[in-house]
C-alpha positions in Angstrom: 0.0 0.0 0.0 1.0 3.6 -0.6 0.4 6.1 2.1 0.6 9.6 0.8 -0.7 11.8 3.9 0.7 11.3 7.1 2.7 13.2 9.7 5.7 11.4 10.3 8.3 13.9 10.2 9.5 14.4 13.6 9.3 17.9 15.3 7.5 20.0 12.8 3.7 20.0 13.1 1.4 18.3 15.6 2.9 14.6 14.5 5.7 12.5 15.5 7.3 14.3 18.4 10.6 13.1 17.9 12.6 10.5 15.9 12.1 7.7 18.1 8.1 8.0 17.8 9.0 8.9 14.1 10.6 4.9 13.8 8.3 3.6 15.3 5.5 5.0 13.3 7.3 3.9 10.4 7.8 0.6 11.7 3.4 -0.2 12.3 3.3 1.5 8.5 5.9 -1.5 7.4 3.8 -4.0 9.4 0.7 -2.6 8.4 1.7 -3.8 4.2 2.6 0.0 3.4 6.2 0.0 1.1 6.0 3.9 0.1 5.0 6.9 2.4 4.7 10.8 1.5 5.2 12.3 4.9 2.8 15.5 4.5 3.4 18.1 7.4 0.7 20.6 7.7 1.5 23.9 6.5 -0.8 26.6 8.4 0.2 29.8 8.6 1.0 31.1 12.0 0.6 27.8 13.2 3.0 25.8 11.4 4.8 27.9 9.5 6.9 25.1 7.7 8.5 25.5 4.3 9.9 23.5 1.9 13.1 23.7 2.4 12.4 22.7 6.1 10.8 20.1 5.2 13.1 18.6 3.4 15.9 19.3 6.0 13.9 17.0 8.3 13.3 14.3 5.4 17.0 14.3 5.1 17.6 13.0 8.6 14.3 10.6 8.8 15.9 8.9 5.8 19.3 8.6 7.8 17.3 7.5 10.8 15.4 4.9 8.7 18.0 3.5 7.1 20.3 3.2 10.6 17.4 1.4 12.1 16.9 -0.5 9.2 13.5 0.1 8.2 12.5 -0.9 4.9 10.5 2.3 4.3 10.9 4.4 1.3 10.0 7.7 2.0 9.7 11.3 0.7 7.9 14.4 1.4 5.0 17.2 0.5 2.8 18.7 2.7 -1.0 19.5 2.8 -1.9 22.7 2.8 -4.0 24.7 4.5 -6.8 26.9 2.8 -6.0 30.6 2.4 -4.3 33.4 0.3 -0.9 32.3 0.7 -2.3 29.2 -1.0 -2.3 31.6 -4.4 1.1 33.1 -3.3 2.9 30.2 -2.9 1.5 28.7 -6.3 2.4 31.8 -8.0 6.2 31.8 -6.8 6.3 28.3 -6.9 7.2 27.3 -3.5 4.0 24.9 -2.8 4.9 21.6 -1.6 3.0 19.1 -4.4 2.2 15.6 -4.0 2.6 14.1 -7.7 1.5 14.8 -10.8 -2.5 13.2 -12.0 -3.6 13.4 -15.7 -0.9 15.8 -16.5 -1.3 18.4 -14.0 0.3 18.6 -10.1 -1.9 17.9 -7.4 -1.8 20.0 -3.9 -2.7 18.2 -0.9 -5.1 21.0 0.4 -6.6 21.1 3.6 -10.2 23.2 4.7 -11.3 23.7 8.3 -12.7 21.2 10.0 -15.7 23.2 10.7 -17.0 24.6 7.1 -16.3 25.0 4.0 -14.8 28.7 3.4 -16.7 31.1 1.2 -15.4 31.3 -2.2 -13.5 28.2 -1.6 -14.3 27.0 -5.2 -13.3 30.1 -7.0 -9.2 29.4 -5.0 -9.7 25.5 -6.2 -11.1 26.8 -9.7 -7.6 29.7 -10.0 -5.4 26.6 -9.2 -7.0 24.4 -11.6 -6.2 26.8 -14.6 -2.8 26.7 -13.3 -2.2 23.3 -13.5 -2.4 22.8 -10.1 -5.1 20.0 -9.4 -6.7 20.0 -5.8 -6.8 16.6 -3.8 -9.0 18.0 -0.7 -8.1 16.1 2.6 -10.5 14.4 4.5 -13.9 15.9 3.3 -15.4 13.4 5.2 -14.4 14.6 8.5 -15.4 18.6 6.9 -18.7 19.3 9.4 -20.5 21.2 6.9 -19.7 18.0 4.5 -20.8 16.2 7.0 -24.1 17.5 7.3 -24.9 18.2 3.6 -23.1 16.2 1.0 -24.0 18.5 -1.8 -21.3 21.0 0.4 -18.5 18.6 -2.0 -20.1 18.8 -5.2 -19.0 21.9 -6.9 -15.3 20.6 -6.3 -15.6 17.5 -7.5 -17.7 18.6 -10.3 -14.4 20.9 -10.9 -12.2 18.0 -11.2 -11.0 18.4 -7.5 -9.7 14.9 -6.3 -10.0 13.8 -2.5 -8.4 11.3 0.1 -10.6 10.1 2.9 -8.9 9.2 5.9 -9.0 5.1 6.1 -9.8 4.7 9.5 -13.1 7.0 9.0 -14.1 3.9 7.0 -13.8 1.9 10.4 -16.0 4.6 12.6 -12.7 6.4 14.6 -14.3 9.9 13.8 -17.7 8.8 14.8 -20.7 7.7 12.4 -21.1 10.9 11.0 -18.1 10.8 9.5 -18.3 7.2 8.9 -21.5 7.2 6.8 -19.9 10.2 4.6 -16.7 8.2 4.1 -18.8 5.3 3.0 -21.0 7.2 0.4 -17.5 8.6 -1.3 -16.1 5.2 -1.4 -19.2 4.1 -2.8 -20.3 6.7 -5.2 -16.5 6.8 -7.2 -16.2 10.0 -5.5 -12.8 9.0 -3.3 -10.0 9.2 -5.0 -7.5 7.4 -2.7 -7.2 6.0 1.0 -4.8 7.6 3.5 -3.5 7.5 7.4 -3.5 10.7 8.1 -1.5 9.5 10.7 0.1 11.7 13.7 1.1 9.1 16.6 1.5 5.4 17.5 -2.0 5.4 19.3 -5.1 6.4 18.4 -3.7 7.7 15.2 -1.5 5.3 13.4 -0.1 4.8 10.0 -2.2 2.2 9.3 -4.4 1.6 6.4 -5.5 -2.2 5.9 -8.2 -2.2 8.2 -9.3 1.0 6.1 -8.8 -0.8 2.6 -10.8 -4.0 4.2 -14.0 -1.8 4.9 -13.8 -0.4 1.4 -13.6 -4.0 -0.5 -16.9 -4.8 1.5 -18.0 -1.7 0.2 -16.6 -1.9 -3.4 -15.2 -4.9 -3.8 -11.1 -6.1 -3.4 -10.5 -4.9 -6.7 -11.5 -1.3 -6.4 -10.2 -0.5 -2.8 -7.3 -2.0 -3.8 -7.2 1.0 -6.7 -7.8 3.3 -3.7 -5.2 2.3 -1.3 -2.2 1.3 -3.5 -2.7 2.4 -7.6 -4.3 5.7 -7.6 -1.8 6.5 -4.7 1.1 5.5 -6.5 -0.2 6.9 -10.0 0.0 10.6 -7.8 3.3 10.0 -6.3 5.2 7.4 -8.6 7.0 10.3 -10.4 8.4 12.0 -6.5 10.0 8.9 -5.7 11.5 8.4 -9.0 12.9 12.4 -8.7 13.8 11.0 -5.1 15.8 8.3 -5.7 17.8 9.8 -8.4 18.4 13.0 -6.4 
């Protein structure tokens, strides 16, 4: 399985705390059947003001620690973003973290409140799009307002937006609310791909079989399989190809 949102980079965001509980993430990832992993620290301005060159400085040394404690974990880096106008500034200068590449255009990890869905939220996703920048929103199914009124999704996916649910909403860990949404995306064709969204060891791990198992009851084995390893890797095939031959 590929897992491309997850916060396993020690020290920079409201993940792993250190390196040691950034191993042993990584190690329940390996256990869990996941071979590849984006590590996606949230960038939030004036909450976690990451960049990505700082990112990468702490990939740099989680590869190092990986390979010292022999974890067969490949790994590389984005970050999802958080909604807002430095959102357009960063595209503009080119400094946005990206995920991958999907149908010819690079896809931003991009993150809304939990609460609602900001106003105008569309027209940002809309300006990105004609920039070749193609939205995956993060965990709709855990968005309140999406919650409560599906139809809150539709214009973005109507744009061409793509969107991760979280696995473990398949498995009720955000309540049924959030549950029942994850299963109507799952079933409708409207998820694009299953993710951790992992920050710690406990209650959130890097683990998405159990995820991928509620979706084949859903779907079948065939099609969550799509969701938790090939439309994953189709994304982020390309960043680990730059990766390994940087």
């Amino acid at each position: 399985m590929i897992d491309l949102h997850n916060h396993l980079l020690p020290g920079i965001d409201d993940g792993a705390e250190d390196m040691a509980e950034a191993l042993a993430m990584a190690r329940l990832a390996v256990a869990d059947g996941v071979t590849h992993l984006v590590c996606t620290p949230h960038i939030h301005p004036g909450l976690y003001d990451n960049t990505a060159e700082g990112i990468d400085a702490v990939l740099r040394d989680y590869r190092q620690a990986l390979d010292a404690a022999g974890v067969d974990l490949t790994v590389t880096a984005a970050a999802e973003v958080r909604f807002g106008l430095e959102v357009m500034t960063g595209a503009q200068a080119g400094t946005l973290p990206l995920l991958g590449e999907w149908e010819g255009q690079r896809v931003l990890l991009l993150e809304f409140p939990h609460t609602e869905i900001p106003f105008g939220a569309e027209r940002l996703t809309e300006w990105l799009i004609a920039r070749d920048i193609r939205p995956m929103i993060a965990h709709p199914e855990r968005n309140r307002d999406i919650v409560n009124d599906p139809g809150k999704l539709r214009p973005f996916l109507e744009q061409g937006c793509l969107t991760q649910v979280t696995a473990s909403a398949l498995t009720g860990q955000f309540g049924p609310g959030s549950q029942s949404r994850a299963e109507q995306l799952v079933s409708e064709g409207a998820a694009t791909c299953l993710a951790s969204d992992a920050h710690n060891t406990g209650n959130r791990p890097p683990c998405l079989s159990r995820g991928v198992a509620a979706a084949a009851a859903l779907i079948g084995k065939e099609a969550a399989t799509t969701l938790g390893r090939d439309n994953p890797w189709r994304i982020v095939a390309g960043s680990f190809t730059a990766a390994a031959a940087s």
